[in-house]
KEKE-612298 format. One record per residue: x, y, z of N, C-alpha, C, O in turn; residue number from 1. Coordinates in nm, 4 decimals, always signed. Layout:
BEGIN
(atom (X Y Z) (X Y Z) (X Y Z) (X Y Z) NUM)
...
// end
This chain:
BEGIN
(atom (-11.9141 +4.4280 -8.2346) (-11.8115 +4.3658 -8.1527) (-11.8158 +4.2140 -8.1590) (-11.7309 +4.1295 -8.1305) 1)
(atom (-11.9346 +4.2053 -8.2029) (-11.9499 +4.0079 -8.2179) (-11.9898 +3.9562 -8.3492) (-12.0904 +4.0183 -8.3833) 2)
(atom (-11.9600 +3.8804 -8.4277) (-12.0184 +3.8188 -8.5488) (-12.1251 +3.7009 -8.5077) (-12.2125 +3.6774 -8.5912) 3)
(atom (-12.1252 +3.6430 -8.4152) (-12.2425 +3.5739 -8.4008) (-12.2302 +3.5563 -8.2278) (-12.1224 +3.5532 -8.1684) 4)
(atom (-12.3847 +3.5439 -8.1530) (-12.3610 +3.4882 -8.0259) (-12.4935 +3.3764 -7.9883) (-12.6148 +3.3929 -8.0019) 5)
(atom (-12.4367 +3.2903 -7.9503) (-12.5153 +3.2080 -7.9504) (-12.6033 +3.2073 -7.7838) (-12.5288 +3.2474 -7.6944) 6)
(atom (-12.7212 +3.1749 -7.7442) (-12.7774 +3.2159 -7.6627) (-12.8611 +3.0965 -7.6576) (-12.9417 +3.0444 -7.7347) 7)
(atom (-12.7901 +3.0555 -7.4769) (-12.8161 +2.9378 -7.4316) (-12.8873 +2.9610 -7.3187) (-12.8512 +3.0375 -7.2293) 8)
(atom (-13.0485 +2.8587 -7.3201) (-13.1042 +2.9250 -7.2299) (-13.1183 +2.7896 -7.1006) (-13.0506 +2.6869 -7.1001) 9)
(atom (-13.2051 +2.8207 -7.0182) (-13.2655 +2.6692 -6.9334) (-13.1024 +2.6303 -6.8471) (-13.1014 +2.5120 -6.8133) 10)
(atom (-12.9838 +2.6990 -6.8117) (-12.8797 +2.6563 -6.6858) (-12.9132 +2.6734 -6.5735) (-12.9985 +2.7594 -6.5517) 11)
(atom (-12.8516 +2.5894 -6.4538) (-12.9067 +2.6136 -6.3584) (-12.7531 +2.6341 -6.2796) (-12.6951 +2.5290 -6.2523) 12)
(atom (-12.7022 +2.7305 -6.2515) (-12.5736 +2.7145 -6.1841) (-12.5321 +2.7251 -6.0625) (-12.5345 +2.8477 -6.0514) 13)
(atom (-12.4884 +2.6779 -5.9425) (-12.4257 +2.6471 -5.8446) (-12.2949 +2.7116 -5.8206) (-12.1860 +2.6566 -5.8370) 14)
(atom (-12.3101 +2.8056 -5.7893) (-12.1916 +2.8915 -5.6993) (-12.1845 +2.9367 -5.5599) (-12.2813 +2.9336 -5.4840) 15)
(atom (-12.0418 +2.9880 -5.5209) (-12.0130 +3.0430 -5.3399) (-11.9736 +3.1967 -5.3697) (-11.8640 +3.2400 -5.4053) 16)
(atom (-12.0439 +3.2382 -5.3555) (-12.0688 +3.3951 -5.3685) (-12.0493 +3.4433 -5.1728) (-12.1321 +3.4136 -5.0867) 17)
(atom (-11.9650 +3.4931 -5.1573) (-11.9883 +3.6128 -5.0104) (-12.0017 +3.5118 -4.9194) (-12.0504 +3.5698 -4.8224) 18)
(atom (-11.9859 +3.3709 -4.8838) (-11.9530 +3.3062 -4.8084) (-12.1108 +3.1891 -4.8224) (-12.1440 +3.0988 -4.7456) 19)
(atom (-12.1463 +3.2142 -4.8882) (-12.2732 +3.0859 -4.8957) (-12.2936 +3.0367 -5.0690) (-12.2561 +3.1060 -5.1636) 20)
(atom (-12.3536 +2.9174 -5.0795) (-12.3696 +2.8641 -5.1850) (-12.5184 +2.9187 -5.2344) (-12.6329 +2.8855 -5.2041) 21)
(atom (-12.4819 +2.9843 -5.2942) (-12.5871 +2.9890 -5.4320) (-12.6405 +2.9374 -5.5421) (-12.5648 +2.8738 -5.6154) 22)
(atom (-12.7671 +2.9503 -5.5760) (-12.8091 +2.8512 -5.6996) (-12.9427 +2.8949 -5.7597) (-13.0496 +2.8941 -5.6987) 23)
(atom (-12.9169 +2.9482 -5.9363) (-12.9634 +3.0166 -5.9561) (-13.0212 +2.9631 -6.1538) (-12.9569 +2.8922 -6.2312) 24)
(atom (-13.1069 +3.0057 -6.1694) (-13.0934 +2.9980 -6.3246) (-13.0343 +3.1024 -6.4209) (-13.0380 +3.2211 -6.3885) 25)
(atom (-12.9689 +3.0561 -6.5619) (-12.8905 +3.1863 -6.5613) (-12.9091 +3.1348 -6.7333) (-12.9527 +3.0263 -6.7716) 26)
(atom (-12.8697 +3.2294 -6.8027) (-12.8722 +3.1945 -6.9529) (-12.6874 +3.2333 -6.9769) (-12.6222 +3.3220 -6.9220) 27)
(atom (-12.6497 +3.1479 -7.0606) (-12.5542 +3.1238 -7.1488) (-12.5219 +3.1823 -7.2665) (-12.5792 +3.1432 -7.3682) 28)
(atom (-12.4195 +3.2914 -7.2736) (-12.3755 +3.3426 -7.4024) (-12.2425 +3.3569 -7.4432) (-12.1495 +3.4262 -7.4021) 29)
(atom (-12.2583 +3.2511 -7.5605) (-12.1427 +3.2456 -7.6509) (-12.0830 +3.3374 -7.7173) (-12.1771 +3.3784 -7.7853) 30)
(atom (-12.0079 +3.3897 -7.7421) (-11.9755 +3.5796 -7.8295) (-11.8797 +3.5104 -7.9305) (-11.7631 +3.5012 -7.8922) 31)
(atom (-11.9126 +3.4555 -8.0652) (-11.7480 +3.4617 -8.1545) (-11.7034 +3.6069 -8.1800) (-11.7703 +3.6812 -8.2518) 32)
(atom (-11.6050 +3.6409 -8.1283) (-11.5741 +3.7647 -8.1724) (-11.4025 +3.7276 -8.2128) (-11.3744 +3.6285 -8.2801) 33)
(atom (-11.2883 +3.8318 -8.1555) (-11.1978 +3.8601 -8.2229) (-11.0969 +3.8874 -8.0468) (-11.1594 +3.9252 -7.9477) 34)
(atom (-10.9723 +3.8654 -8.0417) (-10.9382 +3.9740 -7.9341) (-10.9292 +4.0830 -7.9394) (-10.9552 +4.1503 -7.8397) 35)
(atom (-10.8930 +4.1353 -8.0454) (-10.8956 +4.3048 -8.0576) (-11.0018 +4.3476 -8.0375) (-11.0058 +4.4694 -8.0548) 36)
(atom (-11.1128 +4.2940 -8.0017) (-11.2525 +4.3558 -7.9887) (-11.2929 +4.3040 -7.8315) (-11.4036 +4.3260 -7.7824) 37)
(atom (-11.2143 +4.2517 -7.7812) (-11.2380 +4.1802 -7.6324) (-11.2365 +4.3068 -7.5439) (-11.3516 +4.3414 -7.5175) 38)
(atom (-11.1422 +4.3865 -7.4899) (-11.1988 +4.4923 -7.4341) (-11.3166 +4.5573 -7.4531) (-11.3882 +4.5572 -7.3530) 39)
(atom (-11.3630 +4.6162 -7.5546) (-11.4678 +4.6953 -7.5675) (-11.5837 +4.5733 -7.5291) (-11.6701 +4.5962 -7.4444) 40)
(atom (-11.5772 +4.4676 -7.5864) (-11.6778 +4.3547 -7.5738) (-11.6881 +4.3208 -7.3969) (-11.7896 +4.2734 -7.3458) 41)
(atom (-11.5923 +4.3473 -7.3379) (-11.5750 +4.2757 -7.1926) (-11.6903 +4.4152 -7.1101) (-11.7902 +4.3959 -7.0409) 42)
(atom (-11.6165 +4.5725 -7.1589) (-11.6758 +4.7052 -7.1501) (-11.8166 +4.6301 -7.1586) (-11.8738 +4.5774 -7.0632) 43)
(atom (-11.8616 +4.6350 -7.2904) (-12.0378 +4.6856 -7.3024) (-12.0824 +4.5938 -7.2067) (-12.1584 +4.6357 -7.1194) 44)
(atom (-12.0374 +4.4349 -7.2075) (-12.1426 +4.3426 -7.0594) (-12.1203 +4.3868 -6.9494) (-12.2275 +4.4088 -6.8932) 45)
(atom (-12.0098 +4.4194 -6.8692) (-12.0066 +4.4537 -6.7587) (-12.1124 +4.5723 -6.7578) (-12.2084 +4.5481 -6.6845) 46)
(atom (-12.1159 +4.6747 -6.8120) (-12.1663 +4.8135 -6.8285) (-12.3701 +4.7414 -6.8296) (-12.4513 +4.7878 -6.7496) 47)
(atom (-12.3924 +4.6790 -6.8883) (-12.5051 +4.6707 -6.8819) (-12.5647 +4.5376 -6.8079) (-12.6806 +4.5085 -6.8373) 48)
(atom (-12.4937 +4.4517 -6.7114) (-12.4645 +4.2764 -6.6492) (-12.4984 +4.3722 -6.4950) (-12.4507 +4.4624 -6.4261) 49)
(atom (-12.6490 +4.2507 -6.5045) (-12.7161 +4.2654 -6.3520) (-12.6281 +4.2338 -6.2379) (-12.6280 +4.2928 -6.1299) 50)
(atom (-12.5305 +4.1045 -6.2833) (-12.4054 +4.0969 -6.1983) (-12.3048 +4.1707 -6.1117) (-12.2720 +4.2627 -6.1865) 51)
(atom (-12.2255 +4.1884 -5.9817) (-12.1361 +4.2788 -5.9765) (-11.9999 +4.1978 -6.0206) (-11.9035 +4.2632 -6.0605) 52)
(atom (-11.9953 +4.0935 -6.0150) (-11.8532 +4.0086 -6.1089) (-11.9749 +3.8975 -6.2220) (-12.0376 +3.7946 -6.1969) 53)
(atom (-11.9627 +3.9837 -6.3478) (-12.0297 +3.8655 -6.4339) (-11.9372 +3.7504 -6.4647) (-11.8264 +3.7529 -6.4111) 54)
(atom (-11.9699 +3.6444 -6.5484) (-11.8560 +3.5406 -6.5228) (-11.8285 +3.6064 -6.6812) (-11.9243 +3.5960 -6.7578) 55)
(atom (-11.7351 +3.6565 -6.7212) (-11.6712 +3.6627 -6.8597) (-11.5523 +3.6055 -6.8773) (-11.4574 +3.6595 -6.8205) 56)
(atom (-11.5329 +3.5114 -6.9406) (-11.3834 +3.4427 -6.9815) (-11.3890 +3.4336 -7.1365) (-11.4906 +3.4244 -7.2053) 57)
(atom (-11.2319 +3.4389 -7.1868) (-11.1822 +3.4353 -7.3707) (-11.1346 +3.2698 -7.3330) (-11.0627 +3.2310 -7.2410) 58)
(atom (-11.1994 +3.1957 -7.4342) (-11.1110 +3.1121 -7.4342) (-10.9939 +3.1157 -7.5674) (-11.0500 +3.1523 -7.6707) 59)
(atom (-10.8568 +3.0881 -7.5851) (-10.8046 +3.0726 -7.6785) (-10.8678 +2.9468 -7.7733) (-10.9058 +2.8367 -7.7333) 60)
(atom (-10.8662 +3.0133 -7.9488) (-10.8656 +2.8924 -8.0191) (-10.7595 +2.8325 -8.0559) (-10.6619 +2.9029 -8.0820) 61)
(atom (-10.7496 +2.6943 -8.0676) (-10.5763 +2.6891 -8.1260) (-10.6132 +2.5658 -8.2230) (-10.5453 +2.4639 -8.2359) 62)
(atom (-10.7698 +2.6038 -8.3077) (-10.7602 +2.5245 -8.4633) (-10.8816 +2.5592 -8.4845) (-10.9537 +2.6259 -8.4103) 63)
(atom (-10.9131 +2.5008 -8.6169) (-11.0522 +2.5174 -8.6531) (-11.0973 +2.5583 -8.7570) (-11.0200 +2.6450 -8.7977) 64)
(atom (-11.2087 +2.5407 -8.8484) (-11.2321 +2.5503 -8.9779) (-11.1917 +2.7101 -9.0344) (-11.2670 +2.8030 -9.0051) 65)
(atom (-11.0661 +2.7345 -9.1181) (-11.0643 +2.8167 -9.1608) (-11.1767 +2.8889 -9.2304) (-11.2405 +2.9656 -9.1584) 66)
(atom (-11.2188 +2.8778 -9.3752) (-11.3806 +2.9246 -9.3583) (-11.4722 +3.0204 -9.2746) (-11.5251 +3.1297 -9.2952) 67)
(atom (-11.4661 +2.9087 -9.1452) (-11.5543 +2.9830 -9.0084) (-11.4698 +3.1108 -8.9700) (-11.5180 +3.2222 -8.9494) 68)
(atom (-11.3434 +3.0789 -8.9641) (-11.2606 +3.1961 -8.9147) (-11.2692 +3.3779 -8.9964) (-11.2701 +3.4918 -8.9498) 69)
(atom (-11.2734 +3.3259 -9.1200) (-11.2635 +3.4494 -9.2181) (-11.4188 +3.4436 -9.2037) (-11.4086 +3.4570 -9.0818) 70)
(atom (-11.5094 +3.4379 -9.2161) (-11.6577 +3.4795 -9.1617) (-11.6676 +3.5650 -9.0634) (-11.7264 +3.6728 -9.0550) 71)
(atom (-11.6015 +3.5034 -8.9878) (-11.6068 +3.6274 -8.8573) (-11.5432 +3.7199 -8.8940) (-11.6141 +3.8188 -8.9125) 72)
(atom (-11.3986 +3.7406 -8.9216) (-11.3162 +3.8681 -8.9969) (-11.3867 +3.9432 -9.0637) (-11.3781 +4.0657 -9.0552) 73)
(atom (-11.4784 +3.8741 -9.1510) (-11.5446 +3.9526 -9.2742) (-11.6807 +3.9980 -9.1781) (-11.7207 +4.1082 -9.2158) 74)
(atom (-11.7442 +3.9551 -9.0898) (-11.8438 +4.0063 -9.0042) (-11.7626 +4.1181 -8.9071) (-11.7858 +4.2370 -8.9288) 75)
(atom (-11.6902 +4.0900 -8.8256) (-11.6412 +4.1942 -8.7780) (-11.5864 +4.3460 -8.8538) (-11.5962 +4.4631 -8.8168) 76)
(atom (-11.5356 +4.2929 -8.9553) (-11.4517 +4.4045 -9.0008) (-11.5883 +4.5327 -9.0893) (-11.5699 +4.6469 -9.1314) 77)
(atom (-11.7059 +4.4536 -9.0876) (-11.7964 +4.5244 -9.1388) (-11.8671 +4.6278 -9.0384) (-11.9233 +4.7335 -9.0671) 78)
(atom (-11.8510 +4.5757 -8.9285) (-11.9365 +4.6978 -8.8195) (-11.7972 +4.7952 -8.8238) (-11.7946 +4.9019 -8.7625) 79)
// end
C-alpha cells in the first residue's frame, strides 16, 4: 500500500483532546503512496493505531519530480 514511509521519531505534540490539553511524544509517519490505495492504507492504521481518532491526513501533490513519481507507480504496482 506504500512505496516508501519515512519514520520520524523524537515529536512532542500538544493537543485538546475531551476538554483538556494534552502533551505527549509521538513518532511521525510519512506514507508516499497513491490515492487509489488511500482507503485500504487509511483501513490498515486505524485497524492497528493505539489512537481512537489517529491524526491521518492525504495531502494533495500538485508538482514534483517526475522520476520520483513513476518510482512509486512502479513500487506500488508491484505489491
Amino acid at each position: 500500500m506504500a512505496a516508501c514511509i519515512n519514520v520520524v521519531d523524537g515529536l512532542r505534540s500538544i493537543y485538546y483532546w475531551k476538554g483538556e490539553v494534552g502533551e505527549d511524544d509521538e513518532t511521525l509517519l510519512i506514507i508516499k503512496s497513491r490515492r487509489d490505495k488511500l482507503d485500504g492504507l487509511m483501513r490498515h492504521i486505524r485497524e492497528g493505531h493505539p489512537y481512537k481518532v489517529p491524526k491521518i491526513i492525504a495531502l494533495l501533490i500538485v508538482g514534483g519530480f517526475s522520476d520520483y513519481f513513476r518510482w512509486i507507480d512502479e513500487a506500488l504496482d508491484r505489491s
